[in-house]
PLY file of the C-alpha trace (Angstrom):
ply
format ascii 1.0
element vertex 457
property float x
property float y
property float z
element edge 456
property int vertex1
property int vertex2
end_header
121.58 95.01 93.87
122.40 98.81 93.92
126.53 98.65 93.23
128.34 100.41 96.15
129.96 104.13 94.66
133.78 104.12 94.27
135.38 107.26 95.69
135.41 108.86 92.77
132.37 108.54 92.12
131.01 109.60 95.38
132.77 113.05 95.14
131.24 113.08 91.52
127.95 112.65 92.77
128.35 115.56 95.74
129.72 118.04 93.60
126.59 117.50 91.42
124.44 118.00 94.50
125.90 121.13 95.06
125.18 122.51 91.52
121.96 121.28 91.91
121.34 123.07 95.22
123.34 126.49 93.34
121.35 126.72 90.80
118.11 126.40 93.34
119.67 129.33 94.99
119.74 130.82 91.76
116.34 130.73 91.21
115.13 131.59 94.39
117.08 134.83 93.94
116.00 135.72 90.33
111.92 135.13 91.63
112.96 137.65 94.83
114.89 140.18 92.74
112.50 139.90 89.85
109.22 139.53 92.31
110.48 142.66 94.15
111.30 144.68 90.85
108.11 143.43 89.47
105.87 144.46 92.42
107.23 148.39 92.94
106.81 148.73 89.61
103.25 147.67 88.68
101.94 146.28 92.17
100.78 142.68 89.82
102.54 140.24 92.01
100.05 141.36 94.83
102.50 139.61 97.57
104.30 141.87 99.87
107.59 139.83 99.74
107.60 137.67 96.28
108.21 135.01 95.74
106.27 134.38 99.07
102.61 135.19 100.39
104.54 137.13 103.60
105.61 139.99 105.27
109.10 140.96 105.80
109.72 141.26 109.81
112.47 139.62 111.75
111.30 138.25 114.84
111.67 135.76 117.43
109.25 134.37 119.90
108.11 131.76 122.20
108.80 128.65 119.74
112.27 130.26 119.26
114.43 128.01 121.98
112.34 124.93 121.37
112.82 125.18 117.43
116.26 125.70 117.45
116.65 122.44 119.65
114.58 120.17 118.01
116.35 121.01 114.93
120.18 120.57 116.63
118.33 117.11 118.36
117.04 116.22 114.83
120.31 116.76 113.08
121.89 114.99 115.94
120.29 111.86 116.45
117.52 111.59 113.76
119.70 109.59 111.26
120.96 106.60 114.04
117.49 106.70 115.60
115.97 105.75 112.26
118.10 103.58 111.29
118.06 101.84 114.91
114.02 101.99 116.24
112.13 99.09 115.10
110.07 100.13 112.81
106.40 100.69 114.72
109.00 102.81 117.47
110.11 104.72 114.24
106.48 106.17 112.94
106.02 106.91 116.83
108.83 108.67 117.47
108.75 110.52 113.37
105.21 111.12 114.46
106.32 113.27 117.47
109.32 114.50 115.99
107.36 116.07 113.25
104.46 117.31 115.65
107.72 119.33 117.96
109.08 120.68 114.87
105.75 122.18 113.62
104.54 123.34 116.79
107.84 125.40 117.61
108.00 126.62 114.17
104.01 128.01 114.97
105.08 129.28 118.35
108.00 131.37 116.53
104.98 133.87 115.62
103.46 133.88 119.22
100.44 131.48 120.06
98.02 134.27 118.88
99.27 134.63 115.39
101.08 131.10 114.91
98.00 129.20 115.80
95.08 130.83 117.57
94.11 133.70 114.84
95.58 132.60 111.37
92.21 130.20 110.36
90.18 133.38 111.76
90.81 136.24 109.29
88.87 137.28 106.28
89.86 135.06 104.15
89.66 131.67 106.12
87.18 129.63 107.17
86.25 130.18 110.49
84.67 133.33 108.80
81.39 131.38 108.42
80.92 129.11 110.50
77.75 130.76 111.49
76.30 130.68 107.36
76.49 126.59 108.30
73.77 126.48 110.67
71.54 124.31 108.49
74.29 122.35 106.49
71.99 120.42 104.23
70.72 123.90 103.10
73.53 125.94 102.58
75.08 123.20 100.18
72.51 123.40 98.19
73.07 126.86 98.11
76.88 126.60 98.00
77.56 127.63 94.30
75.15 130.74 94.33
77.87 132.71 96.54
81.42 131.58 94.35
81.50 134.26 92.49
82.68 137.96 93.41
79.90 139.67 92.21
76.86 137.75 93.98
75.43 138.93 97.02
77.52 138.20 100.43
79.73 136.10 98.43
81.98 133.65 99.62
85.36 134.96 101.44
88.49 133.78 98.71
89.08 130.02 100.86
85.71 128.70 101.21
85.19 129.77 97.26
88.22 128.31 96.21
88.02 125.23 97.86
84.75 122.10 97.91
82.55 122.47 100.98
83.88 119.50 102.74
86.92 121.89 104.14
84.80 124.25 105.38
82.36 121.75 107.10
85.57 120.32 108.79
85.53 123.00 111.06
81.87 123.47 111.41
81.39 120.06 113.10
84.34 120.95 114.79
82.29 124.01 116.40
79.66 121.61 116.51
81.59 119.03 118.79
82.58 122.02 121.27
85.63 122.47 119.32
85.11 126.26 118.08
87.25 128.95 117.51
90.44 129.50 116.05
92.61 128.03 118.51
91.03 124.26 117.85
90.87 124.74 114.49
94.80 125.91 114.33
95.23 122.42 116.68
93.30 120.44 114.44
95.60 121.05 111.27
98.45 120.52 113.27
97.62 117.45 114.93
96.80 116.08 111.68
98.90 117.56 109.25
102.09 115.87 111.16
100.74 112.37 110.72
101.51 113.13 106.76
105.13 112.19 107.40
103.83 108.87 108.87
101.84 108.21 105.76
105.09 108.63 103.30
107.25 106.53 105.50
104.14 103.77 105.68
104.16 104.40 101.33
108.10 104.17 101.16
108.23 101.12 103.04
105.57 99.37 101.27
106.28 99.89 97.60
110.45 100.09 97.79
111.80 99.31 101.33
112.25 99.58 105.00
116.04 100.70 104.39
114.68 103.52 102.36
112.00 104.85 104.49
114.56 104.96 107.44
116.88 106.86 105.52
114.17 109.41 104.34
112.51 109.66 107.71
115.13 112.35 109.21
114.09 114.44 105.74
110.11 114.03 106.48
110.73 115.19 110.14
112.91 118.16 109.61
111.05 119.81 106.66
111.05 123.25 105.63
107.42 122.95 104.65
106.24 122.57 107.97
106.64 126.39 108.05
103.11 126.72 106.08
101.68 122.81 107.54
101.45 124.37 111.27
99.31 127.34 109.58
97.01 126.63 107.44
94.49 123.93 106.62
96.55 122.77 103.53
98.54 120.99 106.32
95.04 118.87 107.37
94.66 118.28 103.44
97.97 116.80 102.78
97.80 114.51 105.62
94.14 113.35 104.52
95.30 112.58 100.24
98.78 111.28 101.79
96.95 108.56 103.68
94.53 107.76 100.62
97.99 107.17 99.21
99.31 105.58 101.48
96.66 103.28 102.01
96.09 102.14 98.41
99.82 101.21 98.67
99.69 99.26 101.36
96.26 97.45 99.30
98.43 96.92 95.94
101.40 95.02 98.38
99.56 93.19 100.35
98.85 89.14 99.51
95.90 88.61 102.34
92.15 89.28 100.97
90.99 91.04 103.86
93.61 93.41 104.78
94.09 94.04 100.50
90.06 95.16 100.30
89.75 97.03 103.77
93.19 99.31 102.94
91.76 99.69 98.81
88.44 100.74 100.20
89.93 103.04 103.02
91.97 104.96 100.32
89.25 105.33 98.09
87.04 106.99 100.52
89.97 109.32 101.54
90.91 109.82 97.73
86.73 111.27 97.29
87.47 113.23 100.63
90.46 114.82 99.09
88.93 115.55 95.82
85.75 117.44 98.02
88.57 119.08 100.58
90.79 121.04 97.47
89.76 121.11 93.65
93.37 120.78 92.68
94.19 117.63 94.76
92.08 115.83 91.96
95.52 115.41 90.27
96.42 113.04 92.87
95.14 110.45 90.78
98.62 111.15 89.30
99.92 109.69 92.37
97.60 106.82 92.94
98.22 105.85 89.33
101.86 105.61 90.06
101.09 103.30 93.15
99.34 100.98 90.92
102.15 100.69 88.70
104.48 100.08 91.59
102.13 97.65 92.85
102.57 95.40 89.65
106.30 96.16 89.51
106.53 94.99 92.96
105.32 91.77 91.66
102.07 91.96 92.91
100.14 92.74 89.65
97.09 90.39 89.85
96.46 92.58 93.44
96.95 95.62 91.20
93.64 95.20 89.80
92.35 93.22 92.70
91.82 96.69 94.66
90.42 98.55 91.76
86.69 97.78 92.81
87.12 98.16 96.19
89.14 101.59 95.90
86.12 102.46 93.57
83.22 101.21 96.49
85.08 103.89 98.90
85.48 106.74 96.52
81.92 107.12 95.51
81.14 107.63 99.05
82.13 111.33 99.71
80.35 112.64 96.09
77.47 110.37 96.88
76.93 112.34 99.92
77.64 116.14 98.75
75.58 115.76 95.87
72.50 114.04 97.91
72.88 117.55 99.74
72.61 119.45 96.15
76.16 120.17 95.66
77.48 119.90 92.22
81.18 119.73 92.76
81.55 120.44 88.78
79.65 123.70 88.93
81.06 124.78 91.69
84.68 124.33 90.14
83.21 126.21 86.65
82.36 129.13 88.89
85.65 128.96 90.74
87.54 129.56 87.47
85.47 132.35 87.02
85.57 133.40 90.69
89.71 133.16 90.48
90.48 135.22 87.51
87.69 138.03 89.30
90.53 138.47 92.18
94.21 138.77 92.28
95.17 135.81 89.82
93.42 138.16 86.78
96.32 140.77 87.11
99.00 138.16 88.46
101.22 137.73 85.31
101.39 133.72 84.39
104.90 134.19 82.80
106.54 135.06 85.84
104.65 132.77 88.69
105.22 129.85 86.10
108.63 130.02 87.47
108.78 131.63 90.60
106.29 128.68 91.93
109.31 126.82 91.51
110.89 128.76 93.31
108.81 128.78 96.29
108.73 125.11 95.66
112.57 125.14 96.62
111.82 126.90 99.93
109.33 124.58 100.78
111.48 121.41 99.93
114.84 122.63 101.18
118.07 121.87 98.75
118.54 118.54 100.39
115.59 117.75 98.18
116.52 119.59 95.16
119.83 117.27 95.06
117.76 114.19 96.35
115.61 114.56 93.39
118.78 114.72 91.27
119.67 111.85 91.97
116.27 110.57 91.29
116.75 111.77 88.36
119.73 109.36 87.39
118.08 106.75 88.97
115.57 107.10 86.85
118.02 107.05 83.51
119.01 103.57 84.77
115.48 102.16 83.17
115.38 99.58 85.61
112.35 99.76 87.72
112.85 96.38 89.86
114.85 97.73 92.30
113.60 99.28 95.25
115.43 102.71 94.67
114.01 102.79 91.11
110.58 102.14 92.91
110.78 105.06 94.86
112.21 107.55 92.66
109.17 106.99 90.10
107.19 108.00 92.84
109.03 110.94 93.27
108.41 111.29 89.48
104.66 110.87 90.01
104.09 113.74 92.74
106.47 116.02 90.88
104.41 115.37 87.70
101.42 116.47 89.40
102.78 119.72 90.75
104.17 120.18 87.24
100.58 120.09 85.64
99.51 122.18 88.57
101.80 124.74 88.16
101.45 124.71 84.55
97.58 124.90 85.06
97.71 128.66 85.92
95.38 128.07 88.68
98.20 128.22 91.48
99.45 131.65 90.54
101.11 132.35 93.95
100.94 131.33 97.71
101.55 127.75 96.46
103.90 127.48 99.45
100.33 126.23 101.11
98.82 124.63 97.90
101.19 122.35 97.28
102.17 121.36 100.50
100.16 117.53 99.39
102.58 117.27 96.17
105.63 118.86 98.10
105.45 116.30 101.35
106.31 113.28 98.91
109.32 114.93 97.50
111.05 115.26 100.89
111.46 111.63 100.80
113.97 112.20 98.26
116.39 113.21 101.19
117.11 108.76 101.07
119.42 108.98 97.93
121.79 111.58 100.01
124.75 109.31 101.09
125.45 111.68 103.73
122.13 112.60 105.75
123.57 115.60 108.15
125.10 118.07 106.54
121.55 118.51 104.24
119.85 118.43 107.13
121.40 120.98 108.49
120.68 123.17 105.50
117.30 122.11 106.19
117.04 123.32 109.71
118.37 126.24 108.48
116.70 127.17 106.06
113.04 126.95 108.10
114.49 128.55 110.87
115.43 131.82 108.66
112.53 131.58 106.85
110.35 131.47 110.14
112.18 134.41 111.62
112.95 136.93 109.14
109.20 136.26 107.22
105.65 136.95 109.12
104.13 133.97 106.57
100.10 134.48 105.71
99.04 131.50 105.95
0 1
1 2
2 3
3 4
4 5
5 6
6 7
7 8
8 9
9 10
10 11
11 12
12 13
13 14
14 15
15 16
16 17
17 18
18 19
19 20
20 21
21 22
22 23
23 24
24 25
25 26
26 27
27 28
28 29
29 30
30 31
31 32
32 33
33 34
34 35
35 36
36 37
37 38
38 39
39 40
40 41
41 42
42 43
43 44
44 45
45 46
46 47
47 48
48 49
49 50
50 51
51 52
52 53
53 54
54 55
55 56
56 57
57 58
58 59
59 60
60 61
61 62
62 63
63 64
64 65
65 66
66 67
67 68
68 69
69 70
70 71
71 72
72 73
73 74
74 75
75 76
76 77
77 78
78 79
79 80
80 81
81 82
82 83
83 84
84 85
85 86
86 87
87 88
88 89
89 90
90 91
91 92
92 93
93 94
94 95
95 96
96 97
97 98
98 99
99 100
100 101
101 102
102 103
103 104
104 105
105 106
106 107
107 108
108 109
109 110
110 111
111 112
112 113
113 114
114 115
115 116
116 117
117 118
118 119
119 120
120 121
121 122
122 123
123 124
124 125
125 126
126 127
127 128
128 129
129 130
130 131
131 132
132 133
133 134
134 135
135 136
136 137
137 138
138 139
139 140
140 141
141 142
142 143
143 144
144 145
145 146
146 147
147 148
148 149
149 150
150 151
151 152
152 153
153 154
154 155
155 156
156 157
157 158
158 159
159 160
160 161
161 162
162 163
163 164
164 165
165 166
166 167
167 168
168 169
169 170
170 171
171 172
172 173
173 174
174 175
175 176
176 177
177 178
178 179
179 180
180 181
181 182
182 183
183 184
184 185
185 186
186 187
187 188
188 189
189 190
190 191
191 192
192 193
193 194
194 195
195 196
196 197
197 198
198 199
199 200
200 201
201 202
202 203
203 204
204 205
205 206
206 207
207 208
208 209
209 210
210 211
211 212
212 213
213 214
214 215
215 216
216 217
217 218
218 219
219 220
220 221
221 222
222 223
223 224
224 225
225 226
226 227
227 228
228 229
229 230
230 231
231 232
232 233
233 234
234 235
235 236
236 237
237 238
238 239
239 240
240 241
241 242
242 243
243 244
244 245
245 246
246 247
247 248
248 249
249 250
250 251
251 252
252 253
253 254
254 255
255 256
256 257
257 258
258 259
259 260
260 261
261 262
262 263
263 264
264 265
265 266
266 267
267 268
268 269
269 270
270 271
271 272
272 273
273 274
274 275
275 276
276 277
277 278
278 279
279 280
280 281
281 282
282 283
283 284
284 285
285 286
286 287
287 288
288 289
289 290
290 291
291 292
292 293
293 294
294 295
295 296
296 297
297 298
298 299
299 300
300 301
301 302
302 303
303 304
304 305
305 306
306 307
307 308
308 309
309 310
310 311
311 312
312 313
313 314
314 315
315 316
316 317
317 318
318 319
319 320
320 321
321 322
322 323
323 324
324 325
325 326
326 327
327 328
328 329
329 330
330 331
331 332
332 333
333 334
334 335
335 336
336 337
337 338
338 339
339 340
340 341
341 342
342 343
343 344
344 345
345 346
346 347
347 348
348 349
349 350
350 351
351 352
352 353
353 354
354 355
355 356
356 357
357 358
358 359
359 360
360 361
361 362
362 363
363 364
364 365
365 366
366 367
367 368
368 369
369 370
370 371
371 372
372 373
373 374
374 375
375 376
376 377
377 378
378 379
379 380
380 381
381 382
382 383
383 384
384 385
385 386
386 387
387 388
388 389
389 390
390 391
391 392
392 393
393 394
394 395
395 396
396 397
397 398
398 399
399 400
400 401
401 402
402 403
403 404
404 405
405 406
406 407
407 408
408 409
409 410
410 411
411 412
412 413
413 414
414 415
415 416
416 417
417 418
418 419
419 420
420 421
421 422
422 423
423 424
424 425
425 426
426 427
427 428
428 429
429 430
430 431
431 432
432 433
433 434
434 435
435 436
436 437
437 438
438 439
439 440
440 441
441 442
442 443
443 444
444 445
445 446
446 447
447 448
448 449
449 450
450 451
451 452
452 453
453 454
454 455
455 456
């Protein structure tokens, strides 16, 4: 039973927060001084404001008024509401908590930029839509236009990324859903459910108590700056379910539900892997559910699933490469096609760092000194008890950004890239004894970013 702090040791604990949020602060500063010192001199960065993928213009807009209440509501009554809503009331309400937050964050930059236009540029999918009139055919064709050099190649997102993002959107248009405006809906709509999916995980493999105390954190994120504008949003909510789903699988004692949940994850773990190349390392993650799963006491179910998660992840690659694509040629030639753009001048020994940095802007500091105390936690070497549970967790989604990072294939703009590993690390707000005051600095901190930064994606 986790021993109740003495005074002492509380004010021990929140000093130690507060160098842990300092020295975020620190580095946040040394990637924008360096970034900016970096970039007039030599132009390598290739951002316009480093450590971030944006544009420096303070603004305000339509989403303004709304965003600053939801964020004074949030702060308000988010910590007694979660600890107080039974617990189907509580994914409701975090579920449209989330959704307000993200849309008035969007509506900051006006409907046209926030949502309408920002999947319609050069870069972005919506680009060609009109290349996927025979879909069969064109993946087959897929890998011919990856890299730079081959005729009417590929704009940089539908290049860097497996077909199955792109073909979201064309059966989208398909459906009567066209256009930039459904698309920017789409992500949104979706992308807020990823909070549900963590809370769901939380609950399942450490505890109710937990998940309510981390829900406020999931709600009011910083990272829902980049979720409301871009389809990296719509990916973390799709691998967050797979994970959530083969957590629920590895805790549960009845057949049925156990095989329908491992199979359900599995074929949103092969939908994943065909919607981003780097979400592969979310087998990171799922292999940290299945160790929770047996230190939950459920370790005969542990392996129970494995077939079933394995009957549900063949599906997505079965299909693709019945079409002709070969997802491991096409991620050869997006090596190639990556270090042909901006990542061949972007220096590796300063974005090693500075991804950390935007890491911290996506998080907030509430999870910087969450994960702290993870972090002690984790010293403990006890992993029966349900805060242990969820702080290897923690430790399983920060590993996989870690390798991602130290990959050198997310040189930059990982404020979007890692929104899938970054939405698991909010939860760390449930070690903070003292919920408002950090989520204040969370409200804050999106709200700032929001208005003083026109954000690319």
């Amino acid at each position: 039973m986790h021993r109740e702090p003495r005074p002492e040791d509380r004010r021990l604990g929140t000093r130690r927060d507060l160098y842990a949020a300092a020295a975020a602060i620190l580095l946040v500063a040394a990637a924008i001084v360096i970034g900016h010192w970096i970039e007039e001199r030599d132009g390598t960065l290739r951002v316009s404001w480093p450590p971030l993928y944006a544009n420096w213009l303070p603004h305000v807009g339509p989403g303004t008024p709304a965003a600053l209440a939801v964020a004074v509501l949030l702060v308000a009554y988010g910590p007694p509401l979660a600890a107080r809503l039974p617990w189907r009331g509580l994914l409701a309400a975090s579920y449209a908590a989330a959704s307000a937050w993200t849309w008035s964050l969007a509506l900051i930059d006006g409907w046209h930029w926030g949502i309408a236009r920002r999947l319609t540029t050069k870069y972005e999918y919506l680009q060609v839509i009109d290349r996927f009139q025979n879909i069969p055919e064109t993946l087959r064709e897929f890998t011919r236009f990856i890299l730079l050099d081959s005729p009417d190649h590929w704009p940089a997102h539908i290049a860097g990324h497996p077909p199955a993002a792109t073909v979201t959107f064309v059966l989208l248009d398909r459906i009567g859903l066209g256009g930039g405006a459904w698309a920017g809906v789409w992500c949104l709509v979706v992308g807020a459910t990823t909070c549900v999916a963590v809370l769901v995980t939380v609950r399942a493999l450490a505890s109710e108590q937990l998940a309510r105390r981390a829900a406020p954190f999931l709600v009011l994120a910083p990272a829902s700056v980049w979720a409301g504008t871009s389809a990296d949003g719509y990916f973390a909510a799709v691998a967050a379910w797979s994970v959530a789903l083969l957590a629920l699988a590895v805790t549960s004692r009845r057949p049925w539900p156990r095989r329908t949940a491992a199979c359900g994850a599995g074929l949103l773990f092969g939908l994943t892997c065909y919607l981003s190349y780097g979400l592969t390392l979310y087998a990171v993650i799922g292999l940290t559910v299945l160790l929770l799963g047996h230190g939950h006491g459920h370790g005969r179910e542990r392996w129970r699933v494995l077939p079933y998660v394995l009957v549900g992840l063949v599906v997505v690659p079965a299909v693709f490469t019945a079409y002709g694509f070969n997802w491991w040629e096409a991620y050869r030639l997006l090596v190639e096609r990556y270090y042909q753009g901006a990542a061949g001048v972007r220096p590796y020994a300063y974005w090693v760092w500075a991804n950390l940095a935007c890491t911290v802007l996506v998080v907030g500091l509430a999870t910087v000194a969450g994960l702290r105390r993870a972090g002690g936690v984790l010293r403990e070497r006890s992993f029966r008890t349900p805060r242990a549970r969820l702080a290897l967790l923690l430790a399983g989604a920060l590993l996989a950004l870690l390798i991602a990072d130290l990959s050198g294939m997310s040189k930059a703009e990982t404020e979007r890239i890692w929104l899938p590993f970054a939405m698991w690390l909010l939860a760390a707000g449930a070690f903070l004894p003292r919920a408002r005051p950090w989520l204040v600095a969370q409200g804050v901190l999106a709200l700032t970013v929001n208005h003083l930064l026109l954000t690319g994606w």
